[in-house]
N, CA, C and O atoms as a GROMACS GRO file, in nm:
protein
  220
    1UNK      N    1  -0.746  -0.916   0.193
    1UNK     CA    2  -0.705  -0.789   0.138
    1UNK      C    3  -0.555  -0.772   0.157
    1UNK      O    4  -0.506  -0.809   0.264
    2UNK      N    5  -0.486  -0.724   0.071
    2UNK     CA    6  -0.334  -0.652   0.092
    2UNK      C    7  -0.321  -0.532   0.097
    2UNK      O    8  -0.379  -0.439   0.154
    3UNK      N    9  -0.203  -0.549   0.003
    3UNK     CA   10  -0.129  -0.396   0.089
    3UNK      C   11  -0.175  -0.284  -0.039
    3UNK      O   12  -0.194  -0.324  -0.154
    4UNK      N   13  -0.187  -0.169  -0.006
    4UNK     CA   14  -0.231  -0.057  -0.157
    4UNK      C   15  -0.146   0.026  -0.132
    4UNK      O   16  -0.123   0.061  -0.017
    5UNK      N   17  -0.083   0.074  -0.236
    5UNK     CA   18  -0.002   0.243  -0.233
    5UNK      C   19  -0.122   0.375  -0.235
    5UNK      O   20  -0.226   0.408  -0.292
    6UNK      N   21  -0.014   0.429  -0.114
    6UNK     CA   22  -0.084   0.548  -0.093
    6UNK      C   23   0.011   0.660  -0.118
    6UNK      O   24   0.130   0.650  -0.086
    7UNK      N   25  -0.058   0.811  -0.197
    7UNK     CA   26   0.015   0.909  -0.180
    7UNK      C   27   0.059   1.012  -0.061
    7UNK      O   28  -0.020   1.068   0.014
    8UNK      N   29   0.211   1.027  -0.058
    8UNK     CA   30   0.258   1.129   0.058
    8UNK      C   31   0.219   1.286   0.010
    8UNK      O   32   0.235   1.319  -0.107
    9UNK      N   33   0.181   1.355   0.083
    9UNK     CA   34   0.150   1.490   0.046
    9UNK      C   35  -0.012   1.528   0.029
    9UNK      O   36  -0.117   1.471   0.058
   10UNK      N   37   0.016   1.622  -0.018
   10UNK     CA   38  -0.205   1.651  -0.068
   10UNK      C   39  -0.223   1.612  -0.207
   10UNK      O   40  -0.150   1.580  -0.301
   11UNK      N   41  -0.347   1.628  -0.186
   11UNK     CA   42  -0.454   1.554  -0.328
   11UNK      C   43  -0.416   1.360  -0.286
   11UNK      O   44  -0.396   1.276  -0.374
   12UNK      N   45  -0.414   1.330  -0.116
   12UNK     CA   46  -0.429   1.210  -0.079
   12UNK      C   47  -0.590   1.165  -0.107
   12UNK      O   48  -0.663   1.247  -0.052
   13UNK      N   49  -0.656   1.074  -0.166
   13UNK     CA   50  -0.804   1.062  -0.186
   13UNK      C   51  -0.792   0.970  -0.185
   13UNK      O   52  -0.858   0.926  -0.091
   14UNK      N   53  -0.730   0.875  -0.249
   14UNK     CA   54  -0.728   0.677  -0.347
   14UNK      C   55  -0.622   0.643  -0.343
   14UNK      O   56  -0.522   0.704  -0.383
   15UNK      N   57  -0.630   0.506  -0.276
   15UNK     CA   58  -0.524   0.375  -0.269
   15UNK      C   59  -0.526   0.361  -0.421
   15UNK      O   60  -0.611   0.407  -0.497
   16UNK      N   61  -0.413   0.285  -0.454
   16UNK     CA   62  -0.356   0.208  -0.567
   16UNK      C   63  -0.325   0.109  -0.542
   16UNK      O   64  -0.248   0.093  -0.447
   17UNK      N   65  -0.382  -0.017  -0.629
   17UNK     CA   66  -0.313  -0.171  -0.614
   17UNK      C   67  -0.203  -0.119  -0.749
   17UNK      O   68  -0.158  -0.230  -0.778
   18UNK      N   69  -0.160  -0.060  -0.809
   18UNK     CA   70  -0.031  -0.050  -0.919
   18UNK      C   71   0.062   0.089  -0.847
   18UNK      O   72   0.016   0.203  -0.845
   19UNK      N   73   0.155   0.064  -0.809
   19UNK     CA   74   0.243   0.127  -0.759
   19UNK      C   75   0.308   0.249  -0.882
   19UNK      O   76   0.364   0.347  -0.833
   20UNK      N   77   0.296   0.238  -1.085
   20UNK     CA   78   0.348   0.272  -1.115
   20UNK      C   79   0.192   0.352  -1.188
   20UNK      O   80   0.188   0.389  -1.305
   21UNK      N   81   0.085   0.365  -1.102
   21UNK     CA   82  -0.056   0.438  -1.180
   21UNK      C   83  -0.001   0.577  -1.186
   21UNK      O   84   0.063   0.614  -1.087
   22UNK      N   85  -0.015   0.656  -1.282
   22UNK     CA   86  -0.031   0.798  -1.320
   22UNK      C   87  -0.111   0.853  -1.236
   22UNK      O   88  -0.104   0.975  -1.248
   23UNK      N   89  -0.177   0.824  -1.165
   23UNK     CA   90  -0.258   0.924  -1.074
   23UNK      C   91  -0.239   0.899  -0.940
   23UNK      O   92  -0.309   0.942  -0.849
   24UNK      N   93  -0.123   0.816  -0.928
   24UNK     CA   94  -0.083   0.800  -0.778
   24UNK      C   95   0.061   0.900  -0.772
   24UNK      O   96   0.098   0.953  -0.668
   25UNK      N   97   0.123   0.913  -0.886
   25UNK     CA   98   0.233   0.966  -0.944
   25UNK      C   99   0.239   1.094  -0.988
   25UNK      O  100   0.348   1.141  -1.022
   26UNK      N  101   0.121   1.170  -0.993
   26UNK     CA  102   0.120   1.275  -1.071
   26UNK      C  103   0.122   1.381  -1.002
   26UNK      O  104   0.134   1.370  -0.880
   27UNK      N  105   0.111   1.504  -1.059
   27UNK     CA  106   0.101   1.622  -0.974
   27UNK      C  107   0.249   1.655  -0.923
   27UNK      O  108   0.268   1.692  -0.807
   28UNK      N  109   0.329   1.645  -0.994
   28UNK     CA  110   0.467   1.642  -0.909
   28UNK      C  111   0.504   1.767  -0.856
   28UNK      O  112   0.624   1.760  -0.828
   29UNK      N  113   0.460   1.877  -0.831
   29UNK     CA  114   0.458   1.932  -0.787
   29UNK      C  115   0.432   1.943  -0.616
   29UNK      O  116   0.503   1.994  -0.530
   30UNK      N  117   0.294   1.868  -0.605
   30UNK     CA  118   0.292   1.813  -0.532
   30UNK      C  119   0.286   1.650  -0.414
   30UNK      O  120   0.233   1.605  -0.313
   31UNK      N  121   0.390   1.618  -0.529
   31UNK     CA  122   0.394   1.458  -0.462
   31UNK      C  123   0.556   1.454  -0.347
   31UNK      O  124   0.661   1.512  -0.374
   32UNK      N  125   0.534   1.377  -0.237
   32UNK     CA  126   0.616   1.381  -0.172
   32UNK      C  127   0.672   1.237  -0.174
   32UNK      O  128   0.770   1.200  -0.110
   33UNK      N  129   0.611   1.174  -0.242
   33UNK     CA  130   0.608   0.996  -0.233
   33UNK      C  131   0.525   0.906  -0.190
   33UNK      O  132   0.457   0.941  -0.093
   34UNK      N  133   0.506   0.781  -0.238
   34UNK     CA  134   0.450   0.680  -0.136
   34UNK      C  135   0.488   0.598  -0.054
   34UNK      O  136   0.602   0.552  -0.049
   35UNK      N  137   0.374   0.566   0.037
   35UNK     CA  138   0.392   0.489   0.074
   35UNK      C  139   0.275   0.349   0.091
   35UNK      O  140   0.154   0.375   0.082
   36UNK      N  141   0.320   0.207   0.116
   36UNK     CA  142   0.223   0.142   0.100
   36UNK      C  143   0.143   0.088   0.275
   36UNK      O  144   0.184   0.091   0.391
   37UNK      N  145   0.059   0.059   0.233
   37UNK     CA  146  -0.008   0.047   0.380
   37UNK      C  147  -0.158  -0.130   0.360
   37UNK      O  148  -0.202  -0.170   0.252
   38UNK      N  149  -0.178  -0.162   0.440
   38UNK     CA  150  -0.321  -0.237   0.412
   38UNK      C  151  -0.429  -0.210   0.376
   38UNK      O  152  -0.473  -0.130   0.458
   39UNK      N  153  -0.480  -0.224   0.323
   39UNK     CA  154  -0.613  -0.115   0.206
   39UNK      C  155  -0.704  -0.146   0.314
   39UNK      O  156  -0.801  -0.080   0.275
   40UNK      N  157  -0.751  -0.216   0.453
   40UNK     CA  158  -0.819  -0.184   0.572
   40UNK      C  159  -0.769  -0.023   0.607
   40UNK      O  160  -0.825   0.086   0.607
   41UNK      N  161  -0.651  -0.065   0.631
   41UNK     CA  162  -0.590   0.112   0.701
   41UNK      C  163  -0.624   0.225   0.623
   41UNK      O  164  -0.676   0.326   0.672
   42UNK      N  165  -0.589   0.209   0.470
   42UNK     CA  166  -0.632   0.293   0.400
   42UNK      C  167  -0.782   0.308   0.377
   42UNK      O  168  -0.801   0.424   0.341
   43UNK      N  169  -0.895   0.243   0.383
   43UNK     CA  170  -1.032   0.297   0.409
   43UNK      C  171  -1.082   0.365   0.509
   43UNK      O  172  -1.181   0.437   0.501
   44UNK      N  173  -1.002   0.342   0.631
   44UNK     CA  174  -1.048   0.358   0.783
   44UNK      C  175  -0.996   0.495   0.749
   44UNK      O  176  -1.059   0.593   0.790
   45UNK      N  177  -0.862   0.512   0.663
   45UNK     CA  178  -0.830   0.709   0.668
   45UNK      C  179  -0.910   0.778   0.564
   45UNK      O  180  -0.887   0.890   0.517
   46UNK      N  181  -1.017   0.688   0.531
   46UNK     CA  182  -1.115   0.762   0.372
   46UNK      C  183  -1.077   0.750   0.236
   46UNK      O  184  -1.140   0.797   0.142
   47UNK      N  185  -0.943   0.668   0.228
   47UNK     CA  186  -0.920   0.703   0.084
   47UNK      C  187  -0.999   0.543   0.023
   47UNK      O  188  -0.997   0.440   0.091
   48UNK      N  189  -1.055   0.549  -0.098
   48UNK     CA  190  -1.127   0.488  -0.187
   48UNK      C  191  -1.038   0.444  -0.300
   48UNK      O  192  -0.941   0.497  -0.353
   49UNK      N  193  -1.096   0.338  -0.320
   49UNK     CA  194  -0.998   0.252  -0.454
   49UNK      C  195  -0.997   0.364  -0.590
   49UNK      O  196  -1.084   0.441  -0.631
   50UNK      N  197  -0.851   0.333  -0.640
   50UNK     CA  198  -0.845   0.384  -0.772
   50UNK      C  199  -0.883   0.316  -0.863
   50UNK      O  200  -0.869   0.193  -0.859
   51UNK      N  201  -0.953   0.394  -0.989
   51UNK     CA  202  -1.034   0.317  -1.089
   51UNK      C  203  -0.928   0.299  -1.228
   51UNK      O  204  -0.953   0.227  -1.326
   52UNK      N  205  -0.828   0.366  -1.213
   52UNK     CA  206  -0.741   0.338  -1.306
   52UNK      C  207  -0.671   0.239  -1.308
   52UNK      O  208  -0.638   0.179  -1.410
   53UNK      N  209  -0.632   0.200  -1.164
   53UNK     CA  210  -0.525   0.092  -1.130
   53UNK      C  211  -0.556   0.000  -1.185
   53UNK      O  212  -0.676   0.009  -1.208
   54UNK      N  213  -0.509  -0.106  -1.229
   54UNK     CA  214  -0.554  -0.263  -1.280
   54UNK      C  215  -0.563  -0.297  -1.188
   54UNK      O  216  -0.507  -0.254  -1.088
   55UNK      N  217  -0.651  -0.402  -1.199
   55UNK     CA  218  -0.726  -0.466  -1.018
   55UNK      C  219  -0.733  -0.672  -1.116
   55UNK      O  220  -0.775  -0.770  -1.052
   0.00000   0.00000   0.00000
């Protein structure tokens, strides 16, 4: 497994394997940025794969 982008701020739910997905990006209102992490780390904090991302 590698590394997945995760969103900074709320509406955190789903890793991204595409750094440039619309739903890792959106909400700009409330996006603070990402950051990327090991998609182990990111399950162990609950967030679930994105279905948009290309995989």
């Amino acid at each position: 497994m590698g590394n997945v982008h995760v969103r900074i701020g709320e509406h955190r739910t789903k890793n991204h394997t595409d750094a440039d997905c619309p739903s890792l990006n959106g909400k700009q209102d409330t996006y603070l940025g990402q950051e990327s992490m090991p998609e182990d780390q990111a399950k162990e904090q609950g967030l679930t794969a994105c279905q948009h991302c290309k995989r």
